[in-house]
Backbone bond lengths (Angstrom), bond angles and torsions (degrees), N, CA, C in turn:
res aa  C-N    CA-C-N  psi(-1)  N-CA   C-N-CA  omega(-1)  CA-C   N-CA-C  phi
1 X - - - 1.424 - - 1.521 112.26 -
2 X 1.408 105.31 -38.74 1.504 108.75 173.67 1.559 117.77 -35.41
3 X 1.342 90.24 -57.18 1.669 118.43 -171.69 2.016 118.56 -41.38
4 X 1.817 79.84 -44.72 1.278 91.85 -159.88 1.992 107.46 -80.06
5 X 1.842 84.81 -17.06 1.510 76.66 170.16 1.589 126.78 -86.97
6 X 1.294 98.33 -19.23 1.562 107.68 166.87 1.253 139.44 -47.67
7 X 1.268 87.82 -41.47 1.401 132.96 173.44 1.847 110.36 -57.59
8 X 1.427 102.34 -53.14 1.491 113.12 172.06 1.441 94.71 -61.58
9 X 1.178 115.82 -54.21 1.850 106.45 -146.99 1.731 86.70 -66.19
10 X 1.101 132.90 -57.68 1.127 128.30 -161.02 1.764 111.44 -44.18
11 X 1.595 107.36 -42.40 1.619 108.69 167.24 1.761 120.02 -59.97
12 X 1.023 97.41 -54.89 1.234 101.95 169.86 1.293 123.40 -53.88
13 X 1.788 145.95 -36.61 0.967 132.72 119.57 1.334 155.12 -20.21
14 X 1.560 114.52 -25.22 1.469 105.94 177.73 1.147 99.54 -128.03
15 X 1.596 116.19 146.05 1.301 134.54 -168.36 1.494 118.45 -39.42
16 X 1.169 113.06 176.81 1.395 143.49 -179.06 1.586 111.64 -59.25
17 X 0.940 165.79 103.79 1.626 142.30 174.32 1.502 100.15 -81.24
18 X 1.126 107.92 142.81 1.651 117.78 179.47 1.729 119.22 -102.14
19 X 1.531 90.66 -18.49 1.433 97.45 -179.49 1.935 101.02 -130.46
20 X 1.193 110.37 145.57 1.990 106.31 177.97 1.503 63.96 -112.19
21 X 1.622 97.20 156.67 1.089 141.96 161.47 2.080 99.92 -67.37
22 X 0.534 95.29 -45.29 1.735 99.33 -167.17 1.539 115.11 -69.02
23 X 1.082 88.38 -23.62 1.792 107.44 167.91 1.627 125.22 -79.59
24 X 1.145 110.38 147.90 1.896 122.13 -158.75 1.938 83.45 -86.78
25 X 1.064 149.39 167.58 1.331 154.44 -163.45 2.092 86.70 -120.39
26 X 1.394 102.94 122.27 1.301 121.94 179.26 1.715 102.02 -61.81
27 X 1.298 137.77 -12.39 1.761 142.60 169.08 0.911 99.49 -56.06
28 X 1.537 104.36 153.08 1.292 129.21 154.69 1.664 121.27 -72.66
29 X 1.477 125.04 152.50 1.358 105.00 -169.08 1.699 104.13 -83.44
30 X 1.037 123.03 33.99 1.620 119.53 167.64 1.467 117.82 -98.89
31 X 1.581 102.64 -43.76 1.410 113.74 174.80 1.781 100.71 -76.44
32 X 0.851 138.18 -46.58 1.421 132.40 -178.67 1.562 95.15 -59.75
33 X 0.992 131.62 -70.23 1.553 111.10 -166.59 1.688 113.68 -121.20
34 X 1.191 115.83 60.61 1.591 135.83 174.92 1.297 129.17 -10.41
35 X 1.008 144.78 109.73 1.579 134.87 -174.39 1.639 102.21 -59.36
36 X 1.295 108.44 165.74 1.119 105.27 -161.35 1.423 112.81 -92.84
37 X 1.855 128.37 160.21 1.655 101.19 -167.35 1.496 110.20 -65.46
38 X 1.678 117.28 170.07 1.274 141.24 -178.24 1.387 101.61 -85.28
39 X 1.665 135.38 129.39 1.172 131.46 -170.00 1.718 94.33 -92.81
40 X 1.290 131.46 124.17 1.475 118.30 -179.24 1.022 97.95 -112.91
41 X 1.524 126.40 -178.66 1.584 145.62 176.02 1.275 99.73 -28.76
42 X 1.289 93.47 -73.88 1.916 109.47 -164.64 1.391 109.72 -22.49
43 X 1.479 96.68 -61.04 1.705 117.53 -164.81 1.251 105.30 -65.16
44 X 1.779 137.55 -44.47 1.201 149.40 159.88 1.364 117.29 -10.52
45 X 1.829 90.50 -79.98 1.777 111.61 -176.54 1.787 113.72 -69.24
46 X 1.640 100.29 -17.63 1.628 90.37 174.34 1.413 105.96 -76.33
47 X 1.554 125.34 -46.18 1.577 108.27 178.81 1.575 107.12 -52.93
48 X 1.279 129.93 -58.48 1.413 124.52 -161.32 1.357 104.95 -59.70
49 X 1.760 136.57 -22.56 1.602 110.61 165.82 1.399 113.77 -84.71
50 X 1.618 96.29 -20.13 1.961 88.28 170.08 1.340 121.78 -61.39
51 X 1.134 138.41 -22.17 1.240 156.26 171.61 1.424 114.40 -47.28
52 X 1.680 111.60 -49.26 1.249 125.77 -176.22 1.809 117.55 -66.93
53 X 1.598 125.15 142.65 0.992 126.56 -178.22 1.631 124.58 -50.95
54 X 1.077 122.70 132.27 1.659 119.82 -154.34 1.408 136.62 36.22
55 X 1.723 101.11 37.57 1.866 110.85 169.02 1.438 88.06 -80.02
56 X 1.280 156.55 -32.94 1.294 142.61 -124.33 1.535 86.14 -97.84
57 X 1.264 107.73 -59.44 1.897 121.80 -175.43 1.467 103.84 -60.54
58 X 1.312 123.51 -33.52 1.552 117.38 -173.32 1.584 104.20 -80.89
59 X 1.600 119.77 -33.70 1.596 118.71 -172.76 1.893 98.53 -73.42
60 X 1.684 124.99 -62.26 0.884 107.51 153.23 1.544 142.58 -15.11
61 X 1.096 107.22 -53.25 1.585 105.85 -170.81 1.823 96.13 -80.88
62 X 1.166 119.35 -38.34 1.561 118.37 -168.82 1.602 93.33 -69.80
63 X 1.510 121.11 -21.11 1.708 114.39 -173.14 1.836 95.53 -63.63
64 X 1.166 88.31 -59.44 2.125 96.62 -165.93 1.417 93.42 -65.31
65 X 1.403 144.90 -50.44 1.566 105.92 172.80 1.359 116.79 -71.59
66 X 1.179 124.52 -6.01 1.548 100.54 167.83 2.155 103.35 -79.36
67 X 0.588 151.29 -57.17 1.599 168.63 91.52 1.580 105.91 59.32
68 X 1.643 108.58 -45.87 1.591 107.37 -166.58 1.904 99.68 -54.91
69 X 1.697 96.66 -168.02 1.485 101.54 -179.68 2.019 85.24 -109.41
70 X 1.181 108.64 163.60 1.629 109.14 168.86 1.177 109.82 -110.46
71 X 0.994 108.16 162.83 1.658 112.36 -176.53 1.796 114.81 -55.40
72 X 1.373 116.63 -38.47 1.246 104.57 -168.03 1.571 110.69 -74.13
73 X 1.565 98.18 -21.52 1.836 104.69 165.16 1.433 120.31 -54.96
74 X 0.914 112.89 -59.33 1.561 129.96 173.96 1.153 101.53 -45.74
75 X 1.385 152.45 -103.62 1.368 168.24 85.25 1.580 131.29 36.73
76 X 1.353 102.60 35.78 1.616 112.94 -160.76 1.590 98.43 -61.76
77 X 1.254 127.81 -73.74 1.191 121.84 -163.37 1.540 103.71 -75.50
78 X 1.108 142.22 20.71 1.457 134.87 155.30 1.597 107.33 -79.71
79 X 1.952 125.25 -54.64 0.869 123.67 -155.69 1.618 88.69 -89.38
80 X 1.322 135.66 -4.78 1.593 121.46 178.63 1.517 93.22 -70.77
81 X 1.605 136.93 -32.04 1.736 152.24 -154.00 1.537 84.82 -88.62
82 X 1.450 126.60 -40.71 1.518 115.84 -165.91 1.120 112.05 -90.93
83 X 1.469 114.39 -24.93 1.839 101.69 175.90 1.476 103.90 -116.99
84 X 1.488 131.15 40.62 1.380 120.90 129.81 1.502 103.84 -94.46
85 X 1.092 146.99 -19.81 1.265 128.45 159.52 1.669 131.48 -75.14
86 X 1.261 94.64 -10.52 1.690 91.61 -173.43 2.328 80.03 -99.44
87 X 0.783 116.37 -36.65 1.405 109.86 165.40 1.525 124.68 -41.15
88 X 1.324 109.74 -60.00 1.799 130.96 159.19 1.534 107.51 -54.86
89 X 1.123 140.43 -14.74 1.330 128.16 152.35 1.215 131.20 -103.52
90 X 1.275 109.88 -19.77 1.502 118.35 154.98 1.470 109.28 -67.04
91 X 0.997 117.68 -46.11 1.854 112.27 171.37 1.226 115.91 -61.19
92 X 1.442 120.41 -39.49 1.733 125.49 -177.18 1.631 89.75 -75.87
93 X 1.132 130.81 -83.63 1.717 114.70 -178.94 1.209 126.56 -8.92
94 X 1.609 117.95 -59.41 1.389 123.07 -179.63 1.421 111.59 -56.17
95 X 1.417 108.73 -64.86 1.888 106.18 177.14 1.227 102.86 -57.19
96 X 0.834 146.28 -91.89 1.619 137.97 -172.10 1.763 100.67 -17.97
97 X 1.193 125.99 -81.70 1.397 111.67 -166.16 2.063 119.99 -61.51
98 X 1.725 100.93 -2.97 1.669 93.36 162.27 1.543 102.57 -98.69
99 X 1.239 123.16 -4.66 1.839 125.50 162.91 1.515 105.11 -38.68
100 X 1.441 73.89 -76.82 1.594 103.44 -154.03 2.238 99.21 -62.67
101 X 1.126 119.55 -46.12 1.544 116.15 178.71 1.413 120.16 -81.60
102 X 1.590 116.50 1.46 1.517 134.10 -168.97 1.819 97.05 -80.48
103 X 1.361 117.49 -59.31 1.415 119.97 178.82 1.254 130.03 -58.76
104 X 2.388 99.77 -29.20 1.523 109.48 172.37 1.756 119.18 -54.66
105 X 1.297 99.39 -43.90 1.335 112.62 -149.87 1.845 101.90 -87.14
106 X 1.136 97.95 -8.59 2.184 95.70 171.02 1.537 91.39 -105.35
């Protein structure tokens, strides 16, 4: 009896199986064994500039500046504080300069 409870705990311990072996796989046979990808233009002309002397160092380097953080990431609620004020003077500029050319022009 021991055995048989051991036996439980041990089921009850190990996971779920999601797939039996004994079972046909509910896929279609495309997704189970995929044709292979289509090489298109894109992919073409990217090997042929990779090819060229320092594409490797130039794609690299264009990866990490695309990659960095930007300032407004870093510093979100500082630059939301810097461009409602540079906004508020760009708005005060504009009225002020139809002030001041509003009286020229009648």
């Amino acid at each position: 009896m021991s055995r048989q409870r051991q036996g439980q705990r041990q089921d009850q311990n190990r996971s779920p199986r999601l797939h039996q072996p004994e079972q046909p796989p509910n896929l279609p046979a495309w997704m189970i064994d995929p044709p292979s990808p289509r090489r298109t233009a894109g992919d073409r002309i990217a090997a042929a500039l990779l090819v060229l002397p320092g594409a490797a160092t130039l794609r690299r380097r264009w990866q990490v500046w695309q990659g960095r953080r930007r300032l407004y990431q870093r510093f979100p609620n500082t630059m939301k504080v810097v461009g409602f004020v540079v906004s508020f003077a760009v708005t005060l500029a504009l009225v002020m300069a139809v002030y001041v050319l509003l009286p020229k022009l009648s």
